[in-house]
N, C-alpha and C positions, 0 to 999 in steps of 0.2 A: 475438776475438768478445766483444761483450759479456756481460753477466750476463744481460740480458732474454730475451737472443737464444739463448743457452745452455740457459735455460729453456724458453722456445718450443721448441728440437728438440730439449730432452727430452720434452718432453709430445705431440711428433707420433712420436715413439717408440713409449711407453706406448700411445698409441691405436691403435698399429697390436700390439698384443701383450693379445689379448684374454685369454688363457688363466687368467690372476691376477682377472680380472672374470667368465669362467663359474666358476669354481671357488667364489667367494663364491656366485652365483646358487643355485648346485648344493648349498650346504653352508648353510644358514640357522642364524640365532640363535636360541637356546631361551632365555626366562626363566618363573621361575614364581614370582607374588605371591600371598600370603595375605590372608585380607579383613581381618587387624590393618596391612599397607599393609611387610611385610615381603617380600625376595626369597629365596626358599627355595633358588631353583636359576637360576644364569647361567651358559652355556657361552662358554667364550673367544673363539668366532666373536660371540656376541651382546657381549662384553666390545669385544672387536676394532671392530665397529661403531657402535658409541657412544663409541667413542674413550676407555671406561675403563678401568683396569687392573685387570688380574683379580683377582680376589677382594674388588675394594673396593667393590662395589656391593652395597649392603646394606638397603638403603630404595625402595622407591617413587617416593618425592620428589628423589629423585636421577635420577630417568629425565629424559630430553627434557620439558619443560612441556607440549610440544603431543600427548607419549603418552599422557600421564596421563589426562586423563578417558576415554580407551576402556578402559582397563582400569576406572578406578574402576565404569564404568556396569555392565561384565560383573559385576565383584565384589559389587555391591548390587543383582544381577538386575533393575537398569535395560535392560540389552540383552543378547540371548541371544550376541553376537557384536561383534565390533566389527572394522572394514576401514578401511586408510587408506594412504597412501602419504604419506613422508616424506621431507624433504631435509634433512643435517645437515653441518655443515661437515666434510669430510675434511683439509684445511690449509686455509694461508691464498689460496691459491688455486683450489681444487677443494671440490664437495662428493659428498656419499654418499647415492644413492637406494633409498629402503627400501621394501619393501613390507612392513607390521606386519598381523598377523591373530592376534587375539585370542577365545580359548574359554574357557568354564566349563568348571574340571577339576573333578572330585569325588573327594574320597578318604574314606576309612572312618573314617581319626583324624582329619582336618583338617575344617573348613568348605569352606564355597565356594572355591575358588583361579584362579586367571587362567593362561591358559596362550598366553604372549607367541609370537610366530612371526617372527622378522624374516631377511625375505631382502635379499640386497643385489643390486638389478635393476638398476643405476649400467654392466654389464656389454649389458645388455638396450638401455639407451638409447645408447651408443655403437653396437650394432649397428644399431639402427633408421637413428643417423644416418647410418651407412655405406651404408647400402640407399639412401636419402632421399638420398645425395650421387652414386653412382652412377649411380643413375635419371637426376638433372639430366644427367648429364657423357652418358648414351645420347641425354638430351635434343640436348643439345650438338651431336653428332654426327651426329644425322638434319637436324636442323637448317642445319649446320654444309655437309652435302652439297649440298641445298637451294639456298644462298644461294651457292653457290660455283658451281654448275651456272648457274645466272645472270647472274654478274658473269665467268663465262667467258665464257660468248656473247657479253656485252656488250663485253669486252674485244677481240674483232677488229675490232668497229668501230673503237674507240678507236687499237690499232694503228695502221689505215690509213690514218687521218687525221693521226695523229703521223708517219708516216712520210712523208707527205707534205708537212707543214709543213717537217720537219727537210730536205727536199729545196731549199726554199726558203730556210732559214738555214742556211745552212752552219758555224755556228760549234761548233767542234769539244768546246770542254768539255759547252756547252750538248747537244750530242746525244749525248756519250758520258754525261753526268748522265741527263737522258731514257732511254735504251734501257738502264741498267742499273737504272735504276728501272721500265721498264716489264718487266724477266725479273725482277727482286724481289716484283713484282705478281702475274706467273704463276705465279713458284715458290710463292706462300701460297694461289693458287689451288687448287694442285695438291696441296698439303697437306692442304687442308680437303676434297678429294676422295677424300681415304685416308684420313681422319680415324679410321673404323670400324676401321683396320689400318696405321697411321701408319708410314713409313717413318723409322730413326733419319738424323740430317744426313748429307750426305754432304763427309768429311774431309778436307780438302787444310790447310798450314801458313798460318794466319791470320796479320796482324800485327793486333791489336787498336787501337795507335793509329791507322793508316790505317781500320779501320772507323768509330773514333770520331771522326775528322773528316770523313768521310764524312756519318754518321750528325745530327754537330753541322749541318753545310752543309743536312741535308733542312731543317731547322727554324729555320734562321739566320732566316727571314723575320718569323715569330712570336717570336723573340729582338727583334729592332726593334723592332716595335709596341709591346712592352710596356719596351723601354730595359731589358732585363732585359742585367746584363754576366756575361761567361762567365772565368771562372778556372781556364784550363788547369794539372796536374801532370803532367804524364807523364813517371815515374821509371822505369816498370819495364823494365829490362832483364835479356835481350831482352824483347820481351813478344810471341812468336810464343807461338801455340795449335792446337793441331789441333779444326778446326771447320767449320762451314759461315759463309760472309758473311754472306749475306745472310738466314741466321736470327738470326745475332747480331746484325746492321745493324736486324733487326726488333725485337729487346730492346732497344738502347739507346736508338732512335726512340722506342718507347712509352714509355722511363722516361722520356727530356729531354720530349717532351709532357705527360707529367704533371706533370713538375717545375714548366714553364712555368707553366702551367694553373693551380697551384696559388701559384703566386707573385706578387705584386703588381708594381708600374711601381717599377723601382731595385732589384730583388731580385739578387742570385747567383745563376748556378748553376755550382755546382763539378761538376769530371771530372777524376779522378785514376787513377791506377794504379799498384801498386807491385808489386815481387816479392817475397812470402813464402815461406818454406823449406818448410812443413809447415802443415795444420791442426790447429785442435786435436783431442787426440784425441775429445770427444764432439761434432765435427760430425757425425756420422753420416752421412759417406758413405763407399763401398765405400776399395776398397786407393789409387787414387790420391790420396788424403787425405795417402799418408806423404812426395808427392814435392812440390817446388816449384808455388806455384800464382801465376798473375798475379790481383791484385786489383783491382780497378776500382768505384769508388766513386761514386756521382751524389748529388749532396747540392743541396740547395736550400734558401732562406730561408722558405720558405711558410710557409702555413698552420698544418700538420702535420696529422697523423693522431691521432684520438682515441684513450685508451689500447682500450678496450673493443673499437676497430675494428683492430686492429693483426694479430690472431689472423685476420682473417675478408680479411685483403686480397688472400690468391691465392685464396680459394673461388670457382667459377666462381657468375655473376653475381651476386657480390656488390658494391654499388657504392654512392658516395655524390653520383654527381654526378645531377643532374636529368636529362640525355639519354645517361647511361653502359650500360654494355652489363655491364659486371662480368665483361669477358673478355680485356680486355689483360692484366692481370697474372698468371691464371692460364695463358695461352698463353704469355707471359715465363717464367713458374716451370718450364715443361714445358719449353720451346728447354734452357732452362738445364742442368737432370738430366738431357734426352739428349745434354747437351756436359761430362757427366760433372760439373756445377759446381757450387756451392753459391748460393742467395741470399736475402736477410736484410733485415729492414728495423730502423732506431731512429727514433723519430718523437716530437716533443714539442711539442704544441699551440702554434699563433702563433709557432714559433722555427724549426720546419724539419722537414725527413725527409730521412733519406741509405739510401741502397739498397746494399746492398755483393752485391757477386760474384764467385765465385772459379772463375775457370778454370783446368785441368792447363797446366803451362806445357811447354812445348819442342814440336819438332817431330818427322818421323817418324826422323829420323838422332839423335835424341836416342834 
């Protein structure tokens, strides 16, 4: 796994371990300046927040630029108060959301003094987003029942007419392509009818390369058009998985779609697979992490993905195409974790994106 990628599921770690962000909420900074532009008193949480080290904070002018005139104005009984919300880098990745509330202290030997309050609400906004992402994903799912209640009706028509053509061609790959692609149609039907209460795949011994040539044949047609050439690997042995087909058949369809989509006339796309001993240890998935997994990589020439958007490409509708839906990839990411697997993207503007994924490898005599 790479370094980026390493990064990425650490930080979908962290956001799911809120407990280190209410405890800041809970425990705010104290400082207290004097109107000579002295700090009389810093507590380690307000030390901790500002990213200084304790005891070194001894000035004013040392604080954030954009704190300072709320205190100055309390301090010069410019304003009885002063309110403001701040954002300060926590690394070079992440920042720190403050909420600073500043009073006039008054003491009997001192002047006037400022009396700093700073909470770190960086815990507050992660929840919100949590709430704000859930809501989408109920959205999803009323929705999701909706349009599938629909496209089932509409599907026995389609049935009856397919089966009646296929009456009239007899040709055998042709209708056994057809009628497995028409139960691959129903089963996602039936999926998004349980959406609210989703059933996990149902498991029988996959071989993976037979799904992905499978998978490759739906899309062979849009391979043509664009003279896009295809660069089989298939290393892994065995490369048998315990899964369902045709939700995996449904993940690799939307990767190579995207791939295509995303590729110009003479591009690649690569499809590989290998077999690995072990992940690393901080993929962070449960126990089957410690036994052999088949890899399966889809990589492409394209475009790529912008770094900014790299974070946001399973969030459901998230999307950057003009008529995208911003739900292929987060229904890929979901087939994926309920086939116990991992998956990852590396993306680098104008050179390409490769998807890696990692399924338990063996079967049930394994």
């Amino acid at each position: 796994m790479s370094a980026r990628s390493q990064r990425d599921t650490a930080d979908a770690v962290e956001s799911l371990n809120l407990a280190p962000a209410l405890r800041d909420c809970l425990s705010p900074g104290v400082i207290i300046v004097n109107q000579q532009g002295q700090v009389l008193t810093c507590t380690p949480e307000a030390a901790r927040f500002l990213g200084l080290p304790q005891g070194k904070l001894k000035q004013l002018s040392q604080l954030p630029v954009s704190l300072q005139p709320g205190i100055r104005n309390v301090l010069t009984a410019q304003a009885n108060s002063s309110t403001q919300d701040l954002s300060l880098p926590r690394d070079a990745r992440h920042t720190r959301n403050l909420h600073v509330n500043v009073n006039p202290l008054h003491s009997n030997t001192e002047s006037l003094q400022a009396l700093v309050v700073l909470s770190d609400i960086t815990g507050l906004r992660q929840i919100e987003q949590t709430v704000i992402r859930l809501d989408r994903l109920a959205t999803i799912g009323t929705l999701s029942a909706s349009m599938a209640h629909e496209i089932k009706n509409a599907l026995v028509a389609v049935k009856t007419f397919v089966d009646l053509l296929l009456e009239k061609n007899k040709d055998a790959e042709l209708a056994g392509i057809v009628g497995r692609e028409m139960n691959r149609v129903n089963s996602i039907v039936r999926q998004l009818l349980k959406f609210s209460s989703p059933a996990g795949p149902t498991r029988s011994t996959v071989r993976l390369h037979d799904v992905l040539e499978h998978s490759l044949r739906m899309v062979q047609h849009q391979l043509d058009g664009k003279l896009i050439s295809i660069n089989r690997s298939f290393n892994a042995t065995p490369d048998a998985v315990q899964g369902d087909d045709c939700q995996l058949e449904q993940v690799f369809v939307n990767l190579f779609l995207n791939a295509i989509e995303a590729t110009g006339d003479n591009g690649t796309l690569t499809v590989a697979t290998e077999l690995v001993s072990k992940l690393p240890p901080d993929s962070a998935l449960p126990k089957p992490a410690d036994q052999p997994h088949v890899r399966v990589i889809v990589a492409d020439t394209g475009i790529g993905i912008e770094p900014d958007h790299i974070e946001c490409m399973f969030e459901p509708f998230f999307t950057t195409k003009a008529n995208g839906t911003g739900l292929g990839l987060p229904i890929t990411k979901r087939i994926v974790q309920e086939h116990n697997g991992l998956i990852t993207v590396q993306s680098e503007p104008k050179k390409g994106t490769t998807f890696s994924i990692h399924l338990p490898a063996g079967n049930k005599d394994h």
